[in-house]
C-alpha positions as CSV (number, residue, x, y, z in Angstrom):
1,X,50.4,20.6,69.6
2,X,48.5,17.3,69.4
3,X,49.2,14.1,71.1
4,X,48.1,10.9,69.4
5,X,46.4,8.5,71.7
6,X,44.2,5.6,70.9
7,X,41.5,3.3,73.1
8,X,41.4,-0.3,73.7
9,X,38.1,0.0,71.4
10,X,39.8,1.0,68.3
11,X,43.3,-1.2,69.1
12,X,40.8,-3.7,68.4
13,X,39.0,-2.8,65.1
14,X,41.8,-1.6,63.9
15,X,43.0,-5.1,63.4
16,X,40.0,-5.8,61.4
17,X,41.7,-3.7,58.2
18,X,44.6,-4.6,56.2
19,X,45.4,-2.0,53.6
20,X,43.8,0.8,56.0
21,X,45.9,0.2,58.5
22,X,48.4,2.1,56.8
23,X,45.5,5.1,55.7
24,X,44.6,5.6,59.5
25,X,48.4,6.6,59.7
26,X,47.9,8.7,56.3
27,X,45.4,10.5,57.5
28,X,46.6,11.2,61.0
29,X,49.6,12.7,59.3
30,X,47.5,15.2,57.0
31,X,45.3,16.2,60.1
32,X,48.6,16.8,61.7
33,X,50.0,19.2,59.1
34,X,46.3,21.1,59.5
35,X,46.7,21.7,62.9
36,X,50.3,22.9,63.1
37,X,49.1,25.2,60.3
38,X,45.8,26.5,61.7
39,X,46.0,25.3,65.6
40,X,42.8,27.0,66.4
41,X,40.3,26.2,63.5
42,X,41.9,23.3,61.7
43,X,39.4,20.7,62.6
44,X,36.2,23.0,61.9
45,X,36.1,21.2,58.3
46,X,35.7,17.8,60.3
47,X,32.1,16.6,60.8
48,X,31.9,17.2,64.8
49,X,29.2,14.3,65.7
50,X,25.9,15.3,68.3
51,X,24.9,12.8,70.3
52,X,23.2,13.4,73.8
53,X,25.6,10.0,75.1
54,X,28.6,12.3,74.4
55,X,28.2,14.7,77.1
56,X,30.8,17.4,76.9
57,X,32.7,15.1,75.0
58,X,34.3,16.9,71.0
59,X,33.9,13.9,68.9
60,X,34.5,13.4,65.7
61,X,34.3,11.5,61.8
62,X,36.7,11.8,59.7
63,X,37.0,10.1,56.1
64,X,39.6,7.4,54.8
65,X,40.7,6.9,51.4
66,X,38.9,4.1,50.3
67,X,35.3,4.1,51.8
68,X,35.8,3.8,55.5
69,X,36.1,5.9,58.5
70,X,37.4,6.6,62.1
71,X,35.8,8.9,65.2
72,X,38.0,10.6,67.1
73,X,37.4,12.9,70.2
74,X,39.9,16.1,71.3
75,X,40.2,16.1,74.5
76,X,42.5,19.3,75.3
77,X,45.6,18.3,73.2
78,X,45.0,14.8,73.1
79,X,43.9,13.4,69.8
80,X,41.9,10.2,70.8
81,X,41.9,7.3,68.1
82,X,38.4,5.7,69.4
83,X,36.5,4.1,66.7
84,X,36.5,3.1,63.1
85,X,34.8,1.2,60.3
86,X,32.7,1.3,57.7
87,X,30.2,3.7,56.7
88,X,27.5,3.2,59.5
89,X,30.4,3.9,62.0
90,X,29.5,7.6,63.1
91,X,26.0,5.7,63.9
92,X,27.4,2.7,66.2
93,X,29.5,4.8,68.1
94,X,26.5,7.4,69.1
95,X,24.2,4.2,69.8
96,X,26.8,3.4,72.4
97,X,26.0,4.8,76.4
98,X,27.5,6.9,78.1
99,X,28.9,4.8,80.6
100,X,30.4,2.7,77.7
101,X,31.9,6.0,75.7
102,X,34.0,7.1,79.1
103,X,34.9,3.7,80.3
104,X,36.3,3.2,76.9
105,X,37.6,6.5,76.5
106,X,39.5,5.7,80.5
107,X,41.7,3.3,78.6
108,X,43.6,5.9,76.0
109,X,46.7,5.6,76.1
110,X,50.2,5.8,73.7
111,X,48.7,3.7,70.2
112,X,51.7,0.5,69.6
113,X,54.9,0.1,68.5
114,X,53.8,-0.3,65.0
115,X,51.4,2.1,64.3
116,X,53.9,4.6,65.7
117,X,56.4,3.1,63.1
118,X,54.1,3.7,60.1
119,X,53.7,6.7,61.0
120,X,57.7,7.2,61.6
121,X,57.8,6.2,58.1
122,X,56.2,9.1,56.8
123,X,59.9,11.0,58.2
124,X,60.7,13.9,55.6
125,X,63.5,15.8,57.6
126,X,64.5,17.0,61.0
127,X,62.2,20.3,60.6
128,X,59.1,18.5,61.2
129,X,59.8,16.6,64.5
130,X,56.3,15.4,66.0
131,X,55.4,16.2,69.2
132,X,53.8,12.6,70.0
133,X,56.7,11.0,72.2
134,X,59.3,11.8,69.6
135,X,58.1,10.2,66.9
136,X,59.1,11.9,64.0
137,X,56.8,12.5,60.9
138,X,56.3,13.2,57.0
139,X,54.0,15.8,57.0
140,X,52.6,15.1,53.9
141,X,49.4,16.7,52.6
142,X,47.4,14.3,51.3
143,X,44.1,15.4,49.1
144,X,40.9,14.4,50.1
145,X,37.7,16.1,48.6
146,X,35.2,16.8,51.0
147,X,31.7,14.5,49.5
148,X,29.2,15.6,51.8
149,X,27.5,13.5,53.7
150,X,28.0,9.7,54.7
151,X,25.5,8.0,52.0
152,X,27.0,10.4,49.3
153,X,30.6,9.0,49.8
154,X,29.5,5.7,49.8
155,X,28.5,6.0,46.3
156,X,31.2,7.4,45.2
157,X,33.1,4.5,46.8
158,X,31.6,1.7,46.2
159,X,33.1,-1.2,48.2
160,X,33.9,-3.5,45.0
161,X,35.9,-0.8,43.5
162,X,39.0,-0.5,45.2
163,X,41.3,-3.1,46.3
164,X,41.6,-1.9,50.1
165,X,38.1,-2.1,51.3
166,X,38.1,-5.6,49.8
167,X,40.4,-6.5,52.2
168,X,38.4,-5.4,55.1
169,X,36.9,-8.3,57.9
170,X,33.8,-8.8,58.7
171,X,32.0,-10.4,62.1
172,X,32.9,-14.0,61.4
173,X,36.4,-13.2,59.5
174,X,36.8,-11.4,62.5
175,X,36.4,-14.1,65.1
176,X,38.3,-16.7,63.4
177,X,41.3,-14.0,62.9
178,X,41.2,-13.0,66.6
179,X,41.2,-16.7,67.5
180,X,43.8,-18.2,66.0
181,X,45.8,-14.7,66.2
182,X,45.6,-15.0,70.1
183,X,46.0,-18.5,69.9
184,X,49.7,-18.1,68.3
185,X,50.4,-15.6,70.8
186,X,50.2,-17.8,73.3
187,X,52.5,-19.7,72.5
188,X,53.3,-23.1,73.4
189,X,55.9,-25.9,72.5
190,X,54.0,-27.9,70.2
191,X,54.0,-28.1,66.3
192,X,50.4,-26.5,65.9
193,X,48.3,-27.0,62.5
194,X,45.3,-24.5,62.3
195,X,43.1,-25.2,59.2
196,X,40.7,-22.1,58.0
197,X,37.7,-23.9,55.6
198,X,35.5,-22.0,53.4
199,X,33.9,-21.8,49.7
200,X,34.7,-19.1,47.9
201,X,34.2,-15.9,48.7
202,X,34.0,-16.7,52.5
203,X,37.1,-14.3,53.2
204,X,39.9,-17.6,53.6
205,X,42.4,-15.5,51.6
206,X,41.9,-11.8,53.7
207,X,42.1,-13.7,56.4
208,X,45.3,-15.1,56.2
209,X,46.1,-11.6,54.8
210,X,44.9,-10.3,58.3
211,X,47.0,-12.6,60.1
212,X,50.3,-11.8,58.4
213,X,49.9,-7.8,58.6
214,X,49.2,-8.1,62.4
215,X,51.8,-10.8,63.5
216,X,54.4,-8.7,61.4
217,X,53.0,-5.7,64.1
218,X,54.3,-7.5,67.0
219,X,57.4,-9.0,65.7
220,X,56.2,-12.6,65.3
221,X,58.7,-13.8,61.9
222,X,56.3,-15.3,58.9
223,X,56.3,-16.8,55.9
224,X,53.3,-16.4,53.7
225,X,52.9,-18.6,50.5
226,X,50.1,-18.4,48.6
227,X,49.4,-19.2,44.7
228,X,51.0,-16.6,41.8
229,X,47.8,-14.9,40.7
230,X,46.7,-14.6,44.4
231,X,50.1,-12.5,45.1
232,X,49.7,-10.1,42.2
233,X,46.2,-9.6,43.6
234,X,46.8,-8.4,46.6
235,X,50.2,-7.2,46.1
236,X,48.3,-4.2,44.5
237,X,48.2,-1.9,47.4
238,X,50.1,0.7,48.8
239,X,52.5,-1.6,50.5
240,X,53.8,-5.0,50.1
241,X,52.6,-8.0,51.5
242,X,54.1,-9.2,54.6
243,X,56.1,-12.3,55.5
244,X,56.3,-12.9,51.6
245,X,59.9,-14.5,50.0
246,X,59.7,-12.3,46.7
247,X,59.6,-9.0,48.9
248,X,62.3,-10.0,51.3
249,X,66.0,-8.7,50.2
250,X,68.2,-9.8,48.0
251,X,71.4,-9.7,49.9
252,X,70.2,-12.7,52.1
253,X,71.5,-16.0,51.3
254,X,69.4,-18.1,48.7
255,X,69.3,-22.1,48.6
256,X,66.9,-23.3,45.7
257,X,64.4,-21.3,43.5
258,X,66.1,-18.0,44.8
259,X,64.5,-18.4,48.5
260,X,66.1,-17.2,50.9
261,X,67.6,-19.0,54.0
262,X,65.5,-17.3,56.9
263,X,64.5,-18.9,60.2
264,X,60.1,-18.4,60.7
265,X,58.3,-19.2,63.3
266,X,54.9,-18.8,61.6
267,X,53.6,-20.2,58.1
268,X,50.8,-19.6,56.6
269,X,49.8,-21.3,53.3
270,X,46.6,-20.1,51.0
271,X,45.2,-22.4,48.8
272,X,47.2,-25.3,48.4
273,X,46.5,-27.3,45.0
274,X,45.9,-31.1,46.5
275,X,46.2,-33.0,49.6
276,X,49.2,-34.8,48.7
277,X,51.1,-31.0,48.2
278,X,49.8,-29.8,51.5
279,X,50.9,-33.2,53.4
280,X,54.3,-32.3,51.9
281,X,54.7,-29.0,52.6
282,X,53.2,-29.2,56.1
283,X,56.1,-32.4,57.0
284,X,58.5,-30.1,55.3
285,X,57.5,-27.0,57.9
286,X,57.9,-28.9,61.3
287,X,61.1,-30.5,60.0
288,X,62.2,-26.4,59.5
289,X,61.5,-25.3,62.8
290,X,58.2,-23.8,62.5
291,X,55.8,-23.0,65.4
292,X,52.8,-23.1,64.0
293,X,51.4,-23.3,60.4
294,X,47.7,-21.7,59.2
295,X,46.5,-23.4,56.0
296,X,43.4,-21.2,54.1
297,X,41.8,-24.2,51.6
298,X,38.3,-25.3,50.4
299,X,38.4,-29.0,49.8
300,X,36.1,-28.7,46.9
301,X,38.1,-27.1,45.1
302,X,41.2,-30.1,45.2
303,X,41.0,-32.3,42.4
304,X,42.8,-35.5,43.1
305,X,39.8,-38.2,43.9
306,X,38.4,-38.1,46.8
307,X,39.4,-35.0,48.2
308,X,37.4,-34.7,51.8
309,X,38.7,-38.0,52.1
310,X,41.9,-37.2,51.8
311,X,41.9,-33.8,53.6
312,X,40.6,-35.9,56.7
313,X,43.1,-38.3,56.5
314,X,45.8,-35.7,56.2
315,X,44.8,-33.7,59.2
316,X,46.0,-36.7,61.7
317,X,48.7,-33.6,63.3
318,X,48.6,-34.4,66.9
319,X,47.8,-30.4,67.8
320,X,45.0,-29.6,65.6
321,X,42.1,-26.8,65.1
322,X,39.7,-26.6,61.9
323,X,38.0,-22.7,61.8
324,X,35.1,-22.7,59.5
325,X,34.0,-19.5,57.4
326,X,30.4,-20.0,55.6
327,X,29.3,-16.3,55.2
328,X,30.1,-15.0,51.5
329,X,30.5,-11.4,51.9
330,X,32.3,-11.5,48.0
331,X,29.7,-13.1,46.1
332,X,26.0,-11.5,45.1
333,X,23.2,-14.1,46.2
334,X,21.6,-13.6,42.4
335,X,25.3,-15.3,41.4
336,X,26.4,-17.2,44.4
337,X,23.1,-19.2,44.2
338,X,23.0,-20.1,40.6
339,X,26.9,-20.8,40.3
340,X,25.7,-23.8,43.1
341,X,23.2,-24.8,41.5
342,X,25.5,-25.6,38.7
343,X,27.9,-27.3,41.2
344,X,25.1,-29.3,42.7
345,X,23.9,-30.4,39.2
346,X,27.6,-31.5,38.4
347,X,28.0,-34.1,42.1
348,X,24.3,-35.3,42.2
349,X,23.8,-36.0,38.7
350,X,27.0,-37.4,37.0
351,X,29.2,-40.1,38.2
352,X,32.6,-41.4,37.7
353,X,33.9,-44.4,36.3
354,X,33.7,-47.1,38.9
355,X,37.0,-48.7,38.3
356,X,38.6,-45.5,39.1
357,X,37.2,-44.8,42.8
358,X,37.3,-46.5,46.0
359,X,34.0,-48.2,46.4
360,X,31.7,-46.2,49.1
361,X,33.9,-43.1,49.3
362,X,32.2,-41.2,46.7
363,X,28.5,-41.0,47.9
364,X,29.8,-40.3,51.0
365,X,32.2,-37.3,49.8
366,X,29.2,-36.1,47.3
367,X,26.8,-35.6,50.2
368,X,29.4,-33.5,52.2
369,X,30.1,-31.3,49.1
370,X,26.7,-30.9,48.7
371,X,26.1,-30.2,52.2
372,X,29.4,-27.7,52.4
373,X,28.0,-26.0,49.3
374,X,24.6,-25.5,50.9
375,X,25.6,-23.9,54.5
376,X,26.9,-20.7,52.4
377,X,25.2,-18.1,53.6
378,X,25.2,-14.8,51.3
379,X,24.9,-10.9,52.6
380,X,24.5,-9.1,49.4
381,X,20.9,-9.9,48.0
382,X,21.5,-8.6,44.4
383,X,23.6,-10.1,41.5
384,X,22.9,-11.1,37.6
385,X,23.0,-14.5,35.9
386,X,21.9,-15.4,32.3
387,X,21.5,-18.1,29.9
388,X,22.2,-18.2,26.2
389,X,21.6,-21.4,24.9
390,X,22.2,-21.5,20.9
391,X,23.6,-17.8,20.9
392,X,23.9,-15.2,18.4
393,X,26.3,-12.5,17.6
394,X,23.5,-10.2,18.6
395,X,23.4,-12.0,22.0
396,X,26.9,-11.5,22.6
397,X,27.0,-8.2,21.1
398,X,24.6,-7.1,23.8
399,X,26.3,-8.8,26.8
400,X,29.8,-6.9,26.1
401,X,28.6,-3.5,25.8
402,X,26.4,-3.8,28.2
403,X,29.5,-4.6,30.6
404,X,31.3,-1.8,28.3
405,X,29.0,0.8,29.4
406,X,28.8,-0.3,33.4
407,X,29.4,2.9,35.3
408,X,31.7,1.3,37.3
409,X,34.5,-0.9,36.9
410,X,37.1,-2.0,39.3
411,X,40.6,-0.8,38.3
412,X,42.7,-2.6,41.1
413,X,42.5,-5.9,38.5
414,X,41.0,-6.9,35.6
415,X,36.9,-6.5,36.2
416,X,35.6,-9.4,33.9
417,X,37.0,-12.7,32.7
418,X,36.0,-15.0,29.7
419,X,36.5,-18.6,30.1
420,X,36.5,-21.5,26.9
421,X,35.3,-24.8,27.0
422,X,38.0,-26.5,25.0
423,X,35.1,-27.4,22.3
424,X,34.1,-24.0,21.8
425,X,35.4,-23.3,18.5
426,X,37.8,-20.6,17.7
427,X,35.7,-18.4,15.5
428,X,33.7,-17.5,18.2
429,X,36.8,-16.5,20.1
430,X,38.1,-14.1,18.1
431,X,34.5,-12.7,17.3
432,X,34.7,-12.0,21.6
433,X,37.8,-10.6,21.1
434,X,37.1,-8.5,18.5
435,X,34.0,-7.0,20.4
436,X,35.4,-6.4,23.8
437,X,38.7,-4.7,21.8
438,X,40.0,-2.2,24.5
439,X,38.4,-4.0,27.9
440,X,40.7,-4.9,30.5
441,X,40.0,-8.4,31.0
442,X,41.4,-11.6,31.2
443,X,41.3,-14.7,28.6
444,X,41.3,-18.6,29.8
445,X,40.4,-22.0,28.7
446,X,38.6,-23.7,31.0
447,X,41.9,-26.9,31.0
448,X,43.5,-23.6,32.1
449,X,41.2,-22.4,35.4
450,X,44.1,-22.8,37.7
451,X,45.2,-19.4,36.2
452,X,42.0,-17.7,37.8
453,X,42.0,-19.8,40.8
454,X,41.5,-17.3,44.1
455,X,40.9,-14.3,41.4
456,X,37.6,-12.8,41.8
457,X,36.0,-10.3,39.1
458,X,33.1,-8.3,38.9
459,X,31.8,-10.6,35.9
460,X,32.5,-13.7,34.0
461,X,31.6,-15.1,30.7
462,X,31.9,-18.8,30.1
463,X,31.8,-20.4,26.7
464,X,31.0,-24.1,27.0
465,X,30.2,-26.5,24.5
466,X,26.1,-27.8,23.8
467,X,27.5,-31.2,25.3
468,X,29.2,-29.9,28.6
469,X,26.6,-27.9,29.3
470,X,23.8,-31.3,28.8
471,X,26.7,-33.3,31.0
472,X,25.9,-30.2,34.0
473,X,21.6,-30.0,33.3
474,X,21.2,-33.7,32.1
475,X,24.3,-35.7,34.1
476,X,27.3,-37.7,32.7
477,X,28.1,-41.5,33.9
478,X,31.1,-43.1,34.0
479,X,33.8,-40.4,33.8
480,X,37.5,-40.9,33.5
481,X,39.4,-39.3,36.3
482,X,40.3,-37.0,33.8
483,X,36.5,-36.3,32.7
484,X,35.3,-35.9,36.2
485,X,38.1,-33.3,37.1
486,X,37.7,-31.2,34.1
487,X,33.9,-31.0,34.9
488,X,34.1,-30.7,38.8
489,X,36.7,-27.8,37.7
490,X,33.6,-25.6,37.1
491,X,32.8,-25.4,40.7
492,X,35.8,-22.7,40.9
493,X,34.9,-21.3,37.8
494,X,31.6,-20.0,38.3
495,X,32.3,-18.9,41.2
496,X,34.5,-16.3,40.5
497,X,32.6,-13.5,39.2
498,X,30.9,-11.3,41.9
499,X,28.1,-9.4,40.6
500,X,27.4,-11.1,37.5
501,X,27.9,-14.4,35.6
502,X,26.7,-15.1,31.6
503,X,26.7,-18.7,29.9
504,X,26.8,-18.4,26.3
505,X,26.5,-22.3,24.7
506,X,26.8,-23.4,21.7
């Protein structure tokens, strides 16, 4: 009967995933069941992997649910957790030497306390005791349809259509997970303040996602706030989200908006509306007791005046780190780049009304959101954008069914979201509502972004008026605060959508 092991190579990558974390258990269990049914030919429906760096060595690719995989080698009755990842992962682990494989491979050993408990979790009843260390087990059989080869299930899975995969690091989330991860494991007696900075797309939220799934794993106590709509989105998956008030129990003391009374040592806080909230919140933390606190934000995105300004002054904490993400793994380049564009247009060309700002701040704060918005760096090359300037019925017609008849949509949230200029008259309105009768999607004024703020979807279609869209291409000059906000408020608009963003003006 097997024994689960794993090696210091994949107790590493296996902190890359969130949601999967909790499939590499899954699937353990199933593969389990198989061999306890069939002990001598149970894996002979498992690719076996041939690589002349693997010697002697059985290894092995098996499928995950949503798009990825692990390798794994049997080494008598020893099942060897060694590798896992995305679809090229069969072919990084056979690029690997020899001498690499076994000094890896010398490391197995007993996987951790927490990936023993999910799969404890899977418990169905004293008649299926595990052999691994006495860990008991639900044996539950779990389908999984056999799709050929690697490049074949990778089309059937697409990355953007399932909730889980999004939620998967890449090298730079990566890196700044590790390092502030290890950083909080080291302890230390001072009130720490670790700042991750990105524009959309850059991973901020998955991050701080990351960080709350593998602190829960060793027993460090969290609190994780983050905005409504950001909490329904990721709440999705197949477990809740970690360190979170609404999911703790209701038999605990409450004090205030239902919260309960609980003593944390970590916080970590995604997207906080404005400077003067985060200043709060943060002065409110170290007066609780907290350790450390990890705030996800992109400046650009605050709109109370000068909001770099502000964000510098409010990072004066005495223990300090700023981790910065520029690589938009989210966002196609055909639609990252335009959406900045747009952005650019709106700080270089219009200004605000002089008796509003501090004189000298706001050249200064334009040229670093100009320079923050042009150090994004893109990895998908493809994506759709499209003007409609004076549209027709026929023009809009044509842009809902063709996003009717995509072949695929995501199903985890809404896949496309139509936004209104408060101008845009309410004719048209229902006229989009009547043609895209039946699509899941998601209706906002533009006064109303904060609603979609952190949301991403596959598409976006944004209705603005023939002057908002002259203030963006020609410029605007002395704005109200009110004016400026409502038009810099497009900079997390349009870039929301992932694959594809449509302006219809009229």
């Amino acid at each position: 009967m097997l024994t689960i092991l794993w090696t210091n190579k994949f107790s590493k990558k296996i902190k890359k995933f969130n949601e999967m974390q909790f499939q590499v258990a899954s699937v353990v269990n199933k593969i389990i069941v198989a061999e306890r049914a069939n002990p001598t030919n149970w894996h002979k429906h498992i690719k076996k992997l041939k690589d002349e760096s693997f010697g002697n060595l059985a290894v092995y690719r098996e499928y995950l649910p949503d798009g990825a995989r692990f390798v794994f080698i049997l080494e008598d009755e020893n099942f060897i957790l060694v590798d896992v990842g995305g679809h090229d992962v069969s072919s990084e682990y056979s690029r690997q030497s020899s001498t690499v494989i076994n000094a890896d491979l010398a490391t197995k050993r007993e996987p951790d306390e927490w990936f023993m408990k999910l799969l404890s979790k899977r418990h169905i009843g004293a008649k299926t005791k595990a052999t691994f260390k006495n860990v008991e087990v639900n044996f539950e059989a779990i389908l999984q349809e056999n799709f050929g080869d690697d490049d074949s299930f990778r089309w059937w899975h697409e990355s953007e259509l399932n909730e889980a995969w999004l939620q998967y690091l890449d090298k730079q989330q990566q890196q700044v997970a590790d390092k502030i991860y290890n950083s909080i494991l080291a302890g230390g007696q001072e009130f720490k303040v670790t700042f991750i900075i990105g524009g959309p797309g850059t991973g901020k939220t998955i991050v701080l996602l990351n960080l709350a799934i593998n602190l829960t794993n060793v027993k460090k106590s969290i609190l994780f706030e983050l905005p409504h709509q950001v909490f329904q989105y990721l709440n999705s998956g197949s477990r809740p989200l970690p360190g979170n008030w609404r999911n703790r129990s209701p038999a605990k003391k409450s004090s205030g908006k239902n919260r309960p009374e609980i003593s944390q040592e970590i916080l970590l806080i995604d997207d906080p509306s404005s400077a003067q909230e985060l200043n709060q919140r943060i002065t409110r933390a170290k007066n609780q007791g907290f350790k450390s606190v990890v705030v996800a934000l992109d400046p650009i995105q605050w709109h109370d005046g000068s909001r770099l300004n502000s964000f510098k002054k409010m990072s004066s904490v005495k223990s300090l780190e700023i981790c910065k993400l520029n690589v938009c793994y989210r966002q196609s380049k055909g639609v990252g780049k335009e959406s900045h564009a747009i952005s650019k247009n709106i700080f270089n060309l219009s200004t605000r009304n002089r008796n509003e700002i501090t004189s000298g701040i706001e050249e200064k704060e334009k040229t670093e959101l100009i320079s923050s918005i042009d150090a994004i760096k893109f990895v998908d090359e493809g994506g759709r954008f499209k003007i409609y300037e004076e549209f027709t019925v026929r023009d809009l017609e044509k842009e809902i069914y063709r996003f009717s008849g995509r072949e695929y949509k995501w199903t985890h949230t809404a896949p496309i979201a139509f936004v209104y200029g408060k101008e845009f008259l309410p004719d048209w309105r229902e006229t989009v509502k009547r043609l895209s009768l039946g699509q899941k999607r998601i209706d906002v004024a533009l006064t109303d972004y904060q609603r979609i703020r952190g949301v991403e979807f596959q598409e976006l279609f944004l209705f603005l008026s023939l002057e908002t869209w002259r203030g963006i291409t020609k410029g605007k000059h002395g704005l109200s605060s009110q004016e400026w906000n409502a038009l810099s408020s497009l900079y997390t608009v349009v870039s929301r959508p992932k694959d594809g963003l449509v302006v219809f003006v009229k």
